[in-house]
LOKESE-165795 format. One record per residue (C-alpha): x, y, z; residue number from 1; chain. Coordinates in steps of 0.5 Angstrom, whole numbers. Each point is the difference from the previous one (the first is absolute). Example, Ala and Ser with C-alpha at 12.3 -4.5 7.8 and 13.67 -1.06 7.14 Angstrom:
<sites>
SITE  east north    up   k c
SITE    25    -9    16   1 A
SITE     2     7    -2   2 A
</sites>
This chain:
<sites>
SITE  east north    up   k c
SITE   157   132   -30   1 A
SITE     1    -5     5   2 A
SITE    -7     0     2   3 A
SITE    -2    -2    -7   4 A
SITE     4    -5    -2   5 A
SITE    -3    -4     7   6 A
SITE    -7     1    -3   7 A
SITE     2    -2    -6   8 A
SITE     3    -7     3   9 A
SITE    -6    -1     4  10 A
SITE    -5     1    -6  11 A
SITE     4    -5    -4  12 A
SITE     0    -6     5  13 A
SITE    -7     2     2  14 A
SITE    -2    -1    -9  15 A
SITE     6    -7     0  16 A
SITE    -5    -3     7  17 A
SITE    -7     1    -4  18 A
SITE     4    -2    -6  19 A
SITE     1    -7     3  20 A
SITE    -6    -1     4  21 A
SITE    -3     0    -6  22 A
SITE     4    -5    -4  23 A
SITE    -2    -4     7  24 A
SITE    -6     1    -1  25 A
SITE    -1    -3    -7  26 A
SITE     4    -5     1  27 A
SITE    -5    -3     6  28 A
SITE    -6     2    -4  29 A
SITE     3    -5    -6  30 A
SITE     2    -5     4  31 A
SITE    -6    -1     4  32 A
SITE    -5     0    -7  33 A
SITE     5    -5    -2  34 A
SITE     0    -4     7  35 A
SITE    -9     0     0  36 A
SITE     1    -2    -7  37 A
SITE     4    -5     0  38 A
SITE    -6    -3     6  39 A
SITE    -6     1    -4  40 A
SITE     3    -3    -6  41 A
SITE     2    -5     6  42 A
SITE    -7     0     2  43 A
SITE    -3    -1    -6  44 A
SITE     4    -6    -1  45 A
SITE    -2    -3     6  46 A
SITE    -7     2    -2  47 A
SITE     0    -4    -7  48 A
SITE     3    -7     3  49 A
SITE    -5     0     5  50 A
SITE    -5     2    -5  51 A
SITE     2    -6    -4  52 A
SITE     1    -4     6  53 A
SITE    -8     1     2  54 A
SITE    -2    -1    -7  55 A
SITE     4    -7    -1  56 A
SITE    -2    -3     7  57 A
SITE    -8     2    -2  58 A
SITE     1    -3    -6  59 A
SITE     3    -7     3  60 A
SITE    -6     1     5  61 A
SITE    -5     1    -5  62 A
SITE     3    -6    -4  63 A
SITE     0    -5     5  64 A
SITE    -7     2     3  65 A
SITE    -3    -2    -8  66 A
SITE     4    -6     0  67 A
SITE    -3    -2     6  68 A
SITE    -7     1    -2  69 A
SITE     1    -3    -6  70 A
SITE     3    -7     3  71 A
SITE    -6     0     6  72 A
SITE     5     2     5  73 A
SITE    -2     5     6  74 A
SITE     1     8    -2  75 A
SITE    -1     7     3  76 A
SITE     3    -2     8  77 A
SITE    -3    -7     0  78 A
SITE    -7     1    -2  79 A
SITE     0    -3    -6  80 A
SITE    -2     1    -7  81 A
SITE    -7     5     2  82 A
SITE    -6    -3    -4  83 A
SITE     4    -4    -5  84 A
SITE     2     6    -4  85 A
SITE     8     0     1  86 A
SITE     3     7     2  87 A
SITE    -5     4    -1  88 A
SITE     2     2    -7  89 A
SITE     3     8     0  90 A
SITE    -2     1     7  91 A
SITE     6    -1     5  92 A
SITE    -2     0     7  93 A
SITE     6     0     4  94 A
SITE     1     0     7  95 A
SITE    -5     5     3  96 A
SITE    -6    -1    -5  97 A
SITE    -3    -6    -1  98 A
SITE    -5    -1    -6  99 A
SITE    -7    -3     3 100 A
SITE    -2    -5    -5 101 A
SITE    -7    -1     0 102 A
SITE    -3     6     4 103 A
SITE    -3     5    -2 104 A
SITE     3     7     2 105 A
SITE    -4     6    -2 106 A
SITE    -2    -4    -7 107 A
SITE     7    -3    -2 108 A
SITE     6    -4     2 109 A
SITE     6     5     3 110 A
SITE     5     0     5 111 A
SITE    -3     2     5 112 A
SITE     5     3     4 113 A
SITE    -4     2     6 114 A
SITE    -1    -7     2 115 A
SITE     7    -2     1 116 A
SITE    -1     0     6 117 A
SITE    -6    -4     1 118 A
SITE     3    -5    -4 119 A
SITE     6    -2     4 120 A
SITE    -4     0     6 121 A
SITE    -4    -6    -3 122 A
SITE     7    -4     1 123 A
SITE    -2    -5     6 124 A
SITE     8     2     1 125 A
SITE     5     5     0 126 A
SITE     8     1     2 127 A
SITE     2     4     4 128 A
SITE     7     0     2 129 A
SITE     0    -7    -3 130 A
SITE    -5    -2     4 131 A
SITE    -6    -3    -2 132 A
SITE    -6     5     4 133 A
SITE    -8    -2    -1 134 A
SITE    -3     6    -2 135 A
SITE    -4     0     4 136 A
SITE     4     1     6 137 A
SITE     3     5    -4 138 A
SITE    -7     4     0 139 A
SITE    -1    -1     7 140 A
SITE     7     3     2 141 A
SITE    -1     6    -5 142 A
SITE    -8     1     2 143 A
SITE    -1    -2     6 144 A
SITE    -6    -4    -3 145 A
SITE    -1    -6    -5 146 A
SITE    -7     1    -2 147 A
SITE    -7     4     2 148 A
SITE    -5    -2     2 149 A
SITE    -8     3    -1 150 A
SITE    -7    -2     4 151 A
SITE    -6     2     0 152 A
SITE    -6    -1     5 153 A
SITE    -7     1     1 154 A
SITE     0     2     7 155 A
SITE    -7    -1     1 156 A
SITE    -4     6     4 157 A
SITE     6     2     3 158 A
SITE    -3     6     4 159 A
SITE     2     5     5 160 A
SITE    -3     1     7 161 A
SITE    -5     7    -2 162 A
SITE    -6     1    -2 163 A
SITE    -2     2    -7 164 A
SITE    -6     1    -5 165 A
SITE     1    -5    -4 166 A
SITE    -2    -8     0 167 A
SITE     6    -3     3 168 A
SITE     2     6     5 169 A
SITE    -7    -1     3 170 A
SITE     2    -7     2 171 A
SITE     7     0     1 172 A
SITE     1     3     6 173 A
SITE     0    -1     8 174 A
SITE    -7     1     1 175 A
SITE    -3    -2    -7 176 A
SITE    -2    -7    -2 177 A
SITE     6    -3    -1 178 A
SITE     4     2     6 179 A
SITE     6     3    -3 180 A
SITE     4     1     6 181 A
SITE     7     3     1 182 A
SITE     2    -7     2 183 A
SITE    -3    -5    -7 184 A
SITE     3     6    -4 185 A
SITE     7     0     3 186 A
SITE     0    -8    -1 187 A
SITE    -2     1    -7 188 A
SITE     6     5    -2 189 A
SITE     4    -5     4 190 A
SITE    -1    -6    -4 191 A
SITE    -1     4    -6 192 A
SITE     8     2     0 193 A
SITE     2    -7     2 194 A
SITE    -4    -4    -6 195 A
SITE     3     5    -4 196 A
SITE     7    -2     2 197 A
SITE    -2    -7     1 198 A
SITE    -1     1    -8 199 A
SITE     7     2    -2 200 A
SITE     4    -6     4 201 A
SITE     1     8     5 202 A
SITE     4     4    -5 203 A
SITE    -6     5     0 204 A
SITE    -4     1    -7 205 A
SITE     3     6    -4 206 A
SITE    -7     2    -2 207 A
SITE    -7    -1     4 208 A
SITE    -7     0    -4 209 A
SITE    -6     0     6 210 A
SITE    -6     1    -2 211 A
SITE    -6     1     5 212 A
SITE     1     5     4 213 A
SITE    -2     6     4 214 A
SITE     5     5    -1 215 A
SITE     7     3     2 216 A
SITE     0     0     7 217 A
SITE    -1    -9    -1 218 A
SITE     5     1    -4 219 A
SITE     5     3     4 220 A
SITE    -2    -4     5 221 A
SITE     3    -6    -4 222 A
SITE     6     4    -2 223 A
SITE     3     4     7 224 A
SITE    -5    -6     6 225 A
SITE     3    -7    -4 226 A
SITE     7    -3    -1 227 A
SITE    -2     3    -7 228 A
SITE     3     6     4 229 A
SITE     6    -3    -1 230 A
SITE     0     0    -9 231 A
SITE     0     6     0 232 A
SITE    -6     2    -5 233 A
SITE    -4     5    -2 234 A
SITE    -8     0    -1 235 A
SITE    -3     2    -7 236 A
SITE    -7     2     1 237 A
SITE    -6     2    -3 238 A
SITE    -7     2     4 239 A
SITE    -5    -3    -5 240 A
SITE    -8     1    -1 241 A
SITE    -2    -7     1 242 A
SITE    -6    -1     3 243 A
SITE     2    -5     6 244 A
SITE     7     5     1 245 A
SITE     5    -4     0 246 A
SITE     6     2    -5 247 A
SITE     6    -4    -3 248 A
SITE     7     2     1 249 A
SITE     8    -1    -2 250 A
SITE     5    -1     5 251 A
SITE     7     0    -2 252 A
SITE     8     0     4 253 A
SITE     3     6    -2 254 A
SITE     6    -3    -1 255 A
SITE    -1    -5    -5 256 A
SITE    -6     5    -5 257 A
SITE     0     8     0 258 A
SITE    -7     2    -2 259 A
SITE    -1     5    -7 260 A
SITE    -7     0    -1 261 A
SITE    -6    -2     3 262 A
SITE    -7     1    -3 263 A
SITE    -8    -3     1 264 A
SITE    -4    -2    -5 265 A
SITE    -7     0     3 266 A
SITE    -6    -7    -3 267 A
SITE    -6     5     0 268 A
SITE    -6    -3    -4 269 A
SITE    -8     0    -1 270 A
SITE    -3    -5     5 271 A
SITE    -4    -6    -3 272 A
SITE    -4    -5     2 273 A
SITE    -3    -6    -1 274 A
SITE     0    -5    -5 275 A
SITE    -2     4    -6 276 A
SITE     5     6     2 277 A
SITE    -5     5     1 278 A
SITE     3     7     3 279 A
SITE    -1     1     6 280 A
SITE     2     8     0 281 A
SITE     5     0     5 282 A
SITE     8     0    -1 283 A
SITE     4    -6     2 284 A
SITE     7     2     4 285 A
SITE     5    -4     1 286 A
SITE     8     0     3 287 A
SITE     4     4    -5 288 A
SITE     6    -4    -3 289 A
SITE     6     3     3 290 A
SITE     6     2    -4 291 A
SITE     7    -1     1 292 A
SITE     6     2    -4 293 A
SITE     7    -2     4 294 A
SITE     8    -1    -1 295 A
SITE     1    -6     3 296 A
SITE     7     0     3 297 A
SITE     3     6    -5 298 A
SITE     0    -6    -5 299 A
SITE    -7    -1    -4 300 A
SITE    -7     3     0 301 A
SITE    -6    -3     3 302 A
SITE    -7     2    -3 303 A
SITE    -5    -3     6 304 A
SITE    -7     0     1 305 A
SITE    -4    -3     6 306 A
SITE    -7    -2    -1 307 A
SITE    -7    -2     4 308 A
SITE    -5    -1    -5 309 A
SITE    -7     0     1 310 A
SITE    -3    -6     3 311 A
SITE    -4    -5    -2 312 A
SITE    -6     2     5 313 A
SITE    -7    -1    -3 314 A
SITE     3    -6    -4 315 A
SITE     5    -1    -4 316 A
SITE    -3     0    -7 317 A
SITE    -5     7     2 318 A
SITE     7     3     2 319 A
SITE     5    -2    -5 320 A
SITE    -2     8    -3 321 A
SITE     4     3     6 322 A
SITE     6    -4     0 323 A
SITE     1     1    -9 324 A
SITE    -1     8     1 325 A
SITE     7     0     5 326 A
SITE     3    -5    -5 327 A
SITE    -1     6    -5 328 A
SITE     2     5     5 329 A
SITE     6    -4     1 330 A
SITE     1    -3    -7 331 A
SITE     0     8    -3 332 A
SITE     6     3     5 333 A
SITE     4    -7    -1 334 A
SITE    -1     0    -9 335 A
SITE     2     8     1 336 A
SITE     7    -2     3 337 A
SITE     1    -6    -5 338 A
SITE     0     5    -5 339 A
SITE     4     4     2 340 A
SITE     6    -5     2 341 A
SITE    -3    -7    -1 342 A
SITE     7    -3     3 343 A
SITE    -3     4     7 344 A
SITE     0    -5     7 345 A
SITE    -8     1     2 346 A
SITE    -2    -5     6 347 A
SITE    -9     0     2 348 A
SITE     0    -3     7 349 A
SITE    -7    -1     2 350 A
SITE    -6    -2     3 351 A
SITE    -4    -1    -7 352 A
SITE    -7    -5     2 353 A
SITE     1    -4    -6 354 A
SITE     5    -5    -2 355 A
SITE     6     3    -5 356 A
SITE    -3    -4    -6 357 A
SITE    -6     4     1 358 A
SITE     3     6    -2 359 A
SITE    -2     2    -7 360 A
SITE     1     7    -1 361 A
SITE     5     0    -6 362 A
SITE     6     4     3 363 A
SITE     0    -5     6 364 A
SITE     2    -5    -4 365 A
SITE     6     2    -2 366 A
SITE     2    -2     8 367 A
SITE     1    -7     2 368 A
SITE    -2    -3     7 369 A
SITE     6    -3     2 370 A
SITE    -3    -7     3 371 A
SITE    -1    -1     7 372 A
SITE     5    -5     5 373 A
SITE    -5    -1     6 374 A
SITE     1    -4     7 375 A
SITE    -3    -6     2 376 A
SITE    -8     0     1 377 A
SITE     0     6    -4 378 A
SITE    -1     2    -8 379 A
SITE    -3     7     0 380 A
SITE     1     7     4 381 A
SITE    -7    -1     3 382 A
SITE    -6    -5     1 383 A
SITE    -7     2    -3 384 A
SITE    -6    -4     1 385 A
SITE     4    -6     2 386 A
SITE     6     1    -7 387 A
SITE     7     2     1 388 A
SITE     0     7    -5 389 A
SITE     6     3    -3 390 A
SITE    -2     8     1 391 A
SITE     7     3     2 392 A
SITE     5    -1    -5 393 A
SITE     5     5    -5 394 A
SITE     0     1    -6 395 A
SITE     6     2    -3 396 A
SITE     3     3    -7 397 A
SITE     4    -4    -4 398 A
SITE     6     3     1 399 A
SITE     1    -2     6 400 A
SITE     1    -7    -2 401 A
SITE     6     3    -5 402 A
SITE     7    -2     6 403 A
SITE     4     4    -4 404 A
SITE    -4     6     3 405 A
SITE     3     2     7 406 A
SITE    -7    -4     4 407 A
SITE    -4    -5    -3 408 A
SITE    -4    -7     3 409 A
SITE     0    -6    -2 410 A
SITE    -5    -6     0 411 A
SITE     0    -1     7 412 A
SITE    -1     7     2 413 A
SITE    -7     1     3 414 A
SITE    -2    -5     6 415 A
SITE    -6     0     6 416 A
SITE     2     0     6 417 A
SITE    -4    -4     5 418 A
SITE     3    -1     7 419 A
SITE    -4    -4     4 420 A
SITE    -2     6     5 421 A
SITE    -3     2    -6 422 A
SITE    -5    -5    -1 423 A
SITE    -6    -3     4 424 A
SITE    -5    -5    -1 425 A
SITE    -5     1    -5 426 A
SITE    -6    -3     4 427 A
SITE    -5     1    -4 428 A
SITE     4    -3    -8 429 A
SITE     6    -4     1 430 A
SITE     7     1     1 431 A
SITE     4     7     2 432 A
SITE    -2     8    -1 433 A
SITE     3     5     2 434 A
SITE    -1     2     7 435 A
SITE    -4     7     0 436 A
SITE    -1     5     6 437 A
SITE    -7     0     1 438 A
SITE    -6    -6    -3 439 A
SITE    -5     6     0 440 A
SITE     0     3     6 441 A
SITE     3    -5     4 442 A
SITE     8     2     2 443 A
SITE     4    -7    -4 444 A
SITE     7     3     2 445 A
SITE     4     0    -7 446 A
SITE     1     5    -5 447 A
SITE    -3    -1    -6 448 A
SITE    -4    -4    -5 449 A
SITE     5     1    -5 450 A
SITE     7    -3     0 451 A
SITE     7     4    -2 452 A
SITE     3    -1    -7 453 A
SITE     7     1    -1 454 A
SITE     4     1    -7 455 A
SITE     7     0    -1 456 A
SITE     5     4    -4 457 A
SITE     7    -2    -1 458 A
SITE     6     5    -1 459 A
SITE     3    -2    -6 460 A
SITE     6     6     1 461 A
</sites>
């Protein structure tokens, strides 16, 4: 009997233990459903003055940027009143958008916000750390660079040492008819890397447009033999089918462009001759038109081509056929990229045997030659029959004249360089003319007919 009375003792104390952690239990349960819904209600209420705080301030801005407008006074952040057309009516561009009057985005005028960035780096200054910084030193500190530089040159004849079966490989070697020994090569190869970088004031060019040339072991010689050495580039080349053997190629510093595409267009055409264009029945090759597509610097996408077009051999009128069908072949590939994004960078780098006006096929025309800024004694890149010619020039996109895009030119962005070691006197005419390797057969110690053109890209962001 005593046994049961402890059990029922302990059963009651252990029912009255759960009794009251059920009623504590509650009582939290309770306490914190009121404790959460006195913070949202607090929250909520904080949310409803911001709210109408944000929509008050917006409202006085707006006010004031309208009256602003309407009394003539500067608006939007000081740039004043776009095109006389007030704040823009319904369309705000706060902060980081900025409405672009007067240019055409895809069809119509938007906020671009896209182009935010490009537009503070347009500023002539900027404040950093409450000091007043150029931009471009803040680009040279970031990047490293504040501009790249293009060149493009006619090599003339550049060949290696071996014999070949086609016309210049007979002649251009030691024992051949011109004497090519491994001593003129060197030297050659030499001043080659010193013209190029003479021509970019010693900060070597990012991109290098040769023509005339044999094959990849001259190329090589000039990237890993030369001070070029030091810039770093990589060699884009083709082997092409011109009767003579010689090529054009792309030279480019891996630092500054990453390759994506490469790819050759072949100028082949019926042969004609003679004053009536009569065929002839045989097939004229000339150089391909080679192709790069690159990154420059992870920022923007170049689009080049290099070019050496048929020369004015037989006559300039008797040969101008040859030079229209590369300017087709060119102008089909470039139409077909426009198409697809008329907004592209494309830059044709060449050696064209005519002057840029001379082009007429209708989608050059869509490209314009940047003038020319030529030294002293010189106004073209080569003197045929005693007058200076402008045959190596660019031809550009119109895109590339837009500095709210990351890379563009300005006015002054192509030059001829003509340093004094370059030239010669011209005996025969008057004046100066580039200073050749061989007059004939006879070794002249220069290096080309042609002198380096050079265009200048500047870096916006």
């Amino acid at each position: 009997m005593q046994y049961h009375f402890f059990y029922i003792k302990y059963a009651a104390a252990l029912l009255f233990c759960l009794a009251v952690d059920n009623i504590i239990r509650e009582f939290r349960s309770v306490s914190a459903e009121v404790f959460y819904e006195t913070i949202i209600v607090e929250e909520e209420e904080c949310i409803d003055k911001v709210k109408g705080e944000e929509q008050e301030f917006i409202a006085r801005q707006r006010s004031t940027r309208e009256q602003k407008c309407i009394e003539g006074k500067e608006c939007i952040e000081g740039k004043g009143c776009i095109g006389g057309k007030g704040c823009i009516g319904d369309k705000e561009c706060i902060e980081e958008q900025k409405f672009i009057a007067g240019q055409d985005f895809f069809g119509e005028q938007q906020c671009v916000k896209e182009r935010v960035a490009a537009a503070k780096w347009n500023l002539e200054e900027r404040i950093i750390n409450g000091s007043i910084v150029k931009k471009d030193s803040i680009i040279k500190a970031r990047y490293g660079v504040l501009s790249y530089d293009v060149l493009f040159w006619n090599l003339e004849n550049f060949f290696d040492l071996l014999p070949d079966t086609l016309e210049g490989g007979r002649d251009f070697t030691p024992r051949g008819r011109m004497r090519w020994t491994r001593e003129r090569f060197d030297k050659k190869s030499r001043m080659v890397a010193k013209v190029i970088s003479d021509a970019t004031g010693g900060s070597l060019p990012m991109i290098i447009g040769v023509a005339e040339v044999e094959n990849r072991y001259v190329l090589n010689s000039l990237v890993y033999d030369t001070p070029l050495l030091y810039g770093g580039y990589g060699v884009v080349h083709r082997d092409s089918p011109d009767r003579r053997g010689i090529d054009v190629a792309l030279l480019f510093r891996k630092e500054l462009f990453r390759p994506l595409k490469v790819e050759v267009f072949e100028v082949r055409m019926p042969e004609f001759g003679g004053d009536f264009g009569a065929d002839l029945g045989e097939e004229y090759v000339s150089r391909d038109i080679l192709y790069v597509k690159g990154v420059v610097q992870e920022l923007d996408t170049l689009h080049l081509f290099v070019n050496h077009w048929p020369s004015r051999y037989g006559g300039e009128r008797t040969s101008r056929y040859r030079r229209e069908h590369a300017a087709c072949v060119l102008g089909e590939v470039c139409d077909s990229l426009l198409k697809r994004n008329y907004r592209v960078n494309i830059i044709v780098m060449g050696d064209f045997n005519d002057p840029a006006e001379k082009l007429s096929n209708d989608s050059l025309m869509e490209f314009y030659a940047p003038a020319a800024v030529f030294g002293d004694e010189v106004s073209g890149s080569i003197k045929y029959m005693g007058r200076w010619e402008l045959f190596d020039y660019f031809l550009l996109s119109d895109n590339l004249r837009d500095t709210l895009e990351p890379i563009s030119v300005t006015e002054e962005c192509f030059r001829v360089f003509s340093a004094p070691y370059l030239l010669e006197r011209d005996n025969k005419f008057t004046g100066k003319r580039p200073r050749r390797t061989y007059l004939g057969p006879r070794y002249n110690r220069g290096v080309s007919d042609h002198l380096p053109v050079v265009l200048k890209i500047d870096r916006n962001w």
